[in-house]
Structure formats: structure tokens, C-alpha cells
Backbone as CSV, one residue per row, in Angstrom:
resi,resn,N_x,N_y,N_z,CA_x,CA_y,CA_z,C_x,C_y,C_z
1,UNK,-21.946,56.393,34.555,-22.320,56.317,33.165,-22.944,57.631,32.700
2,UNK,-23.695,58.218,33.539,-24.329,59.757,33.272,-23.395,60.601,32.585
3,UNK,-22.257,60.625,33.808,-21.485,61.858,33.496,-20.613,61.661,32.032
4,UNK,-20.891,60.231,31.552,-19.592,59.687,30.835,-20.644,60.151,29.475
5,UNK,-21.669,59.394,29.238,-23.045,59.986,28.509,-22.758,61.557,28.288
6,UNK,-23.096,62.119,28.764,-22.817,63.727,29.288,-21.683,64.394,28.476
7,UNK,-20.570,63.814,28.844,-19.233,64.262,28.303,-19.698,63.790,26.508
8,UNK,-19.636,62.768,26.433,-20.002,62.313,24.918,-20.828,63.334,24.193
9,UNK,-21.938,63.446,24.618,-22.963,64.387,23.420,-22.326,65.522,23.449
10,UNK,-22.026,66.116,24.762,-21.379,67.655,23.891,-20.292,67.206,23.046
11,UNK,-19.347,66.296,23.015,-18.183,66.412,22.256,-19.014,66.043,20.935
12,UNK,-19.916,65.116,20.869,-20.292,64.634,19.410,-21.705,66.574,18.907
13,UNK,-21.692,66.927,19.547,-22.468,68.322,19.105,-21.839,69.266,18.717
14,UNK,-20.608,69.627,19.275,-19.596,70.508,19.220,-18.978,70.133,17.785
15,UNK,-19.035,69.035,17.701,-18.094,68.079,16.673,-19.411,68.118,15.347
16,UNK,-20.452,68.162,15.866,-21.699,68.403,14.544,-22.641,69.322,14.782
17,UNK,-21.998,70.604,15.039,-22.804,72.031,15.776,-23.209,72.110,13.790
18,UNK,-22.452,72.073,13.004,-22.437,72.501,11.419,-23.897,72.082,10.985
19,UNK,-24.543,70.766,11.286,-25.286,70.034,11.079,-26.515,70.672,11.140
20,UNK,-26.032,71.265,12.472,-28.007,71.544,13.258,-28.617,72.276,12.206
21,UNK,-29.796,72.581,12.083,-30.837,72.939,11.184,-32.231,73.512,11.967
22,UNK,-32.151,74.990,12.233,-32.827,75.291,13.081,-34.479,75.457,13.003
23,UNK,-34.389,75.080,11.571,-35.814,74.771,10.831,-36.317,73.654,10.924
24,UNK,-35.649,72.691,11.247,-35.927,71.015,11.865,-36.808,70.679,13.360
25,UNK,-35.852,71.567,14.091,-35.786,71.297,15.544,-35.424,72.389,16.477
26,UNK,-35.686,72.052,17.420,-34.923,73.066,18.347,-33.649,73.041,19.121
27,UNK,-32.595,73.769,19.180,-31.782,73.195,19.629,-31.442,72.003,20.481
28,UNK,-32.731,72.306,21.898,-32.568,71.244,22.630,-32.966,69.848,22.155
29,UNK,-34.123,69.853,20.985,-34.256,68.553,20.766,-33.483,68.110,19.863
30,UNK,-32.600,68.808,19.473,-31.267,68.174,18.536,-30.551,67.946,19.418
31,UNK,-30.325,68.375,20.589,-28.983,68.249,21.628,-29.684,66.665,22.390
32,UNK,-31.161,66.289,22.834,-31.655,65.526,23.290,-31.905,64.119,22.302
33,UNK,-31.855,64.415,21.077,-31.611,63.020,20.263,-30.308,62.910,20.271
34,UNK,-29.494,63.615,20.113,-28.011,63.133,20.327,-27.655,62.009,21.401
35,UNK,-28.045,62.794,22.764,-28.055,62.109,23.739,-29.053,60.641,23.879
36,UNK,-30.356,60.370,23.284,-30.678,59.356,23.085,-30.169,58.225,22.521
37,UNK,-29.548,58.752,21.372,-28.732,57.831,20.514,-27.868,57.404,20.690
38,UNK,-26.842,58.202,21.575,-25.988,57.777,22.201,-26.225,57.100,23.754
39,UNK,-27.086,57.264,24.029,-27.368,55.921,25.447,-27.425,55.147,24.768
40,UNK,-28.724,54.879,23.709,-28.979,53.565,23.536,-27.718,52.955,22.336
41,UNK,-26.808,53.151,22.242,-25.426,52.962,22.000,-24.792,52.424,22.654
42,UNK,-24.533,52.976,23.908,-23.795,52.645,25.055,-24.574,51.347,25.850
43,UNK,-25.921,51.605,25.506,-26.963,50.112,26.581,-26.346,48.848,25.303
44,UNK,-26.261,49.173,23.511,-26.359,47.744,23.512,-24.864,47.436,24.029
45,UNK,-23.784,48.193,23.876,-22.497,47.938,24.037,-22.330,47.505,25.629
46,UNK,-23.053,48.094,26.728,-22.902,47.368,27.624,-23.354,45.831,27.637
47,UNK,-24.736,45.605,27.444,-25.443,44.231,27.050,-24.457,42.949,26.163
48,UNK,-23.807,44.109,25.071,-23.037,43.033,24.326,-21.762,42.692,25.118
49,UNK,-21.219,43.339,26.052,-20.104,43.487,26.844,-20.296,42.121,28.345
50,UNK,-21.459,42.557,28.594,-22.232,41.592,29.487,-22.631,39.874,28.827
51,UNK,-22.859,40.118,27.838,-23.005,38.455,27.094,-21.646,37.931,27.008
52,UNK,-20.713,38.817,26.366,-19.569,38.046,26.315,-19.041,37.963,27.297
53,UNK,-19.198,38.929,28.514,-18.413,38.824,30.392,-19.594,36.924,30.549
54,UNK,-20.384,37.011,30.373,-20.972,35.526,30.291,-20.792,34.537,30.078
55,UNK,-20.400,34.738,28.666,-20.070,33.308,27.692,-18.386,33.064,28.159
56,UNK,-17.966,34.368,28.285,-16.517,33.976,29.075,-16.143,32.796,30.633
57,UNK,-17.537,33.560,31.459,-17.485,33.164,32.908,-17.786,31.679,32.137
58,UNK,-18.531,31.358,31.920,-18.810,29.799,31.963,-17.918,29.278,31.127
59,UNK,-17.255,29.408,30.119,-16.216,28.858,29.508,-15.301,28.486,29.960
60,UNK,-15.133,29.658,30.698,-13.759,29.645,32.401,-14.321,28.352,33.393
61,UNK,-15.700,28.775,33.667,-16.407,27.237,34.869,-16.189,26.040,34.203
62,UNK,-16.651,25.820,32.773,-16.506,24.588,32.362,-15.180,24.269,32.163
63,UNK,-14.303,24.829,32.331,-12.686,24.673,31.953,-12.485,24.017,33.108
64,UNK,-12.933,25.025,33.979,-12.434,24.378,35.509,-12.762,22.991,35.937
65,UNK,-13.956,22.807,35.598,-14.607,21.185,35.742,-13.948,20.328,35.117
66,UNK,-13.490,20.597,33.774,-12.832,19.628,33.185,-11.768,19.169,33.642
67,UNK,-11.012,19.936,34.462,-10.221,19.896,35.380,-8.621,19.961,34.471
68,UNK,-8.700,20.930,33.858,-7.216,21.278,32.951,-6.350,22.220,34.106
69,UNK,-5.371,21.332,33.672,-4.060,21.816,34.753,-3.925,23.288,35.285
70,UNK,-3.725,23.550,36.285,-3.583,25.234,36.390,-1.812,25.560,36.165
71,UNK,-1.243,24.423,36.131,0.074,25.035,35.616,0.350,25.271,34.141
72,UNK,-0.148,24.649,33.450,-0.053,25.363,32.296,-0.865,26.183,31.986
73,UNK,-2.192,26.957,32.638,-2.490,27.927,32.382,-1.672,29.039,32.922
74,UNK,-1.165,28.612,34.135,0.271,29.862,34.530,1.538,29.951,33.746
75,UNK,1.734,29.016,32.570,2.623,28.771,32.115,2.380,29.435,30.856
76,UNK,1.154,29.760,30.153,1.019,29.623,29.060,0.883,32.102,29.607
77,UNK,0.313,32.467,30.816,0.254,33.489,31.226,1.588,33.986,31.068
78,UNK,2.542,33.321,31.843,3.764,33.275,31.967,4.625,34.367,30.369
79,UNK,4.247,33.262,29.685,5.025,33.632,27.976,4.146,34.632,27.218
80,UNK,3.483,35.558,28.257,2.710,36.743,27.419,3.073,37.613,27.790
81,UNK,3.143,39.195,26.975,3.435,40.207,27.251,2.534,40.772,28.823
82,UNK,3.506,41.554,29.180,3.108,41.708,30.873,1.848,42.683,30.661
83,UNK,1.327,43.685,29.690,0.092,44.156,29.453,-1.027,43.082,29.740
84,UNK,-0.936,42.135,28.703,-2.088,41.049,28.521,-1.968,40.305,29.730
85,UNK,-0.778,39.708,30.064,-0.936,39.157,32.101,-1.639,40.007,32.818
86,UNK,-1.382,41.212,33.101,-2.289,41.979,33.582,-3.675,41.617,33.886
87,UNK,-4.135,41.873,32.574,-5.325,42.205,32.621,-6.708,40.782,32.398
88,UNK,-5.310,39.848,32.404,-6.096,38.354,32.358,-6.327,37.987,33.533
89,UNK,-5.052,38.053,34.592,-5.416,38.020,36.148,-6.352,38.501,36.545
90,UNK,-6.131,39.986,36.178,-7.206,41.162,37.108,-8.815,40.535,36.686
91,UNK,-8.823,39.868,35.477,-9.924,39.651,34.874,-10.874,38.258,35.568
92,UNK,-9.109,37.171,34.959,-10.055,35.663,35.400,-9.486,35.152,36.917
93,UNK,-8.601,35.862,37.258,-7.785,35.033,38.069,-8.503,35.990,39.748
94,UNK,-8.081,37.322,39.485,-9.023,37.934,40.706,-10.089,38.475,40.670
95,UNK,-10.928,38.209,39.217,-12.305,38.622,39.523,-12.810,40.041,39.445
96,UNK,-12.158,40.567,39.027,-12.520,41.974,38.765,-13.425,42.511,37.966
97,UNK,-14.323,43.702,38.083,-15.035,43.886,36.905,-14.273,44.670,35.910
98,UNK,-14.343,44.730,35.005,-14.559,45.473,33.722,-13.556,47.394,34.272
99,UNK,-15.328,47.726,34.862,-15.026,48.773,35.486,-13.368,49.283,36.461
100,UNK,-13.428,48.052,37.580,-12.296,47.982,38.566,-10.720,47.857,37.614
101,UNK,-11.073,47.074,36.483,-9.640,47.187,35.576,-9.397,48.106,34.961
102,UNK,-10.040,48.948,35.128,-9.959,50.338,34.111,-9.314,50.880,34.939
103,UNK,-10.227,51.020,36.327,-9.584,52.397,36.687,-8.290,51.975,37.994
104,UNK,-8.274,50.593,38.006,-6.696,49.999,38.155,-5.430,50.592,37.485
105,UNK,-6.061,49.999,35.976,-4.997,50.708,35.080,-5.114,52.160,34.164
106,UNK,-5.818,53.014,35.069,-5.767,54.203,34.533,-6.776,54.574,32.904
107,UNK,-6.968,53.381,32.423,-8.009,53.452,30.869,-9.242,53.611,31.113
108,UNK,-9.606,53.566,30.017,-11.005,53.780,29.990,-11.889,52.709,29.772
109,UNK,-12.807,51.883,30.180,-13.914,50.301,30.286,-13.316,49.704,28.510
110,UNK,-13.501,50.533,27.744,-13.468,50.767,26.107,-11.952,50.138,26.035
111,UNK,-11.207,50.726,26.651,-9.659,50.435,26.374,-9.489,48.912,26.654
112,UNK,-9.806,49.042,28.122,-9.379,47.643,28.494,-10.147,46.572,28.024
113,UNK,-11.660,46.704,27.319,-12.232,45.948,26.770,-11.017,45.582,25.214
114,UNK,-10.700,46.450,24.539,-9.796,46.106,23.743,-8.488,45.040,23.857
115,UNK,-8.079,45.486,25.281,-6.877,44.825,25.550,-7.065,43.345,25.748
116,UNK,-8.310,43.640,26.424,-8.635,42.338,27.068,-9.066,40.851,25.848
117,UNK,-9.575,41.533,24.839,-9.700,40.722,23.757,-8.366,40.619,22.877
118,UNK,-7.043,41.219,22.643,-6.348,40.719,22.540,-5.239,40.045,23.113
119,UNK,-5.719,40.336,24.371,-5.087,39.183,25.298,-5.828,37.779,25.528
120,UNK,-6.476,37.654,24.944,-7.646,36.373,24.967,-6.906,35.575,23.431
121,UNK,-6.925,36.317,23.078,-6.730,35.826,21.225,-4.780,35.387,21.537
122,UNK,-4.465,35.975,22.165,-2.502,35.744,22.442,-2.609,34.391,23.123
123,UNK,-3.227,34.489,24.422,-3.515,33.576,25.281,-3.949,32.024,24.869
124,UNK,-4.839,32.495,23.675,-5.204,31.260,23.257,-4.383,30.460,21.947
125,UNK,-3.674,31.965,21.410,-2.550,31.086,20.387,-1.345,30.695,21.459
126,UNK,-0.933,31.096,22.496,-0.072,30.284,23.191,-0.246,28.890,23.856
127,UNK,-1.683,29.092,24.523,-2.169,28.000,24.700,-1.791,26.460,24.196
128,UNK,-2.857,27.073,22.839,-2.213,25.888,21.955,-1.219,25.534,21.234
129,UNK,-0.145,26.271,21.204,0.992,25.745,20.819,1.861,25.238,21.698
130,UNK,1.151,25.423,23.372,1.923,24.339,23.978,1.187,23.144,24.183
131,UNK,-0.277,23.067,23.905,-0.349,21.885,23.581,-0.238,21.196,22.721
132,UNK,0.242,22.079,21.288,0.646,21.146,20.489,1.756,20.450,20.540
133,UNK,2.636,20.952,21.311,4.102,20.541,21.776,4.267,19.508,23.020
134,UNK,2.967,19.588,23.016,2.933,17.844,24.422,3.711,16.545,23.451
């Protein structure tokens, strides 16, 4: 996360070198709020990333208890684009973190967080249109 932090503020400084105001601050403490702002950016986005890796896991446990078929959840995997299979397996099926699917598939935590929510949203309109078709 350092180095990833790291990479970020220079690109966002470089990207607002125009800004600085050397009558404000000093360089470094313009270069050091950058970098503050951007952790605590990245902490709530992890935290918020972590509630929903949460509210997911137990949604998934209570699914399981209820005891809904695992063939039509392979079935309903089945009729999705092979991106979103991917990354639903890697996700619910083998347990992977976040992190491990990224650099599985070459993206970045950010990317596959994207993918991964519209493979949730596919998943769940397929879902139910095969149960509406019971």
C-alpha cells in the first residue's frame, strides 16, 4: 500500500505542481498534505471495501444455511460472461482476497473491485430470471 500511496501523490503533484503557492507552505508540506489526503482516502475505501467483503461473506453464509441448491448457482455462473465467472469463483467459490484477484488477473484491487460488482449485479439478474422461470 506504501509504494501504491507513493506512486499516487507524485502523480496527483505533478498533475497540480500549477497549484502550489509558495507563500502558503513549503513545498514539502504541500507534497505531505497531498499524501495525507490521499491515505486517508485510500483507509476509508479500504474500510468501505472491507464492510461490503462482510456484508457479502455472510450473505453468502446465510445462503448457504438456507440451503439453496448449488446447481443452480453453477447454472446461473454458467450463463455469464467468462470475465464475471472469473472473478465470482476466484471470489466466492475459492476464497480469494481482493488483493490475490488482482494480481491473478493482472488489474489493479480498484479494477477488479469494479468487475466484481458488476458481476454481482449480472449474477443476480440471472439468478432471478431463472427463478422466475421455475
Amino acid at each position: 500500500m506504501a509504494e501504491e500511496l507513493a506512486q499516487q501523490v507524485f502523480i496527483i503533484a505533478a498533475r497540480r505542481v500549477h497549484r502550489f503557492d509558495p507563500s502558503r507552505a513549503t513545498f514539502r508540506a504541500w507534497l505531505f498534505g497531498i499524501a495525507k489526503n490521499r491515505y486517508m482516502t485510500m483507509q476509508a475505501s479500504e474500510q468501505r471495501r472491507k464492510r461490503h467483503e462482510e456484508s457479502s461473506a455472510k450473505e453468502s453464509s446465510e445462503a448457504v444455511t438456507r440451503g439453496e441448491p448449488d446447481l443452480q448457482v453453477h447454472e446461473a455462473l454458467a450463463r455469464l460472461p467468462s470475465n464475471y465467472r472469473i472473478v465470482l469463483d476466484a471470489k466466492y467459490l475459492r476464497g480469494l482476497s481482493m488483493k490475490e484477484i488482482a494480481a491473478d488477473n493482472g488489474a489493479s484491487i480498484e479494477a477488479i473491485e469494479s468487475l466484481l460488482r458488476r458481476a454481482r449485479a449480472n449474477f443476480a439478474r440471472v439468478y432471478e430470471q431463472m427463478r422466475t422461470l421455475e
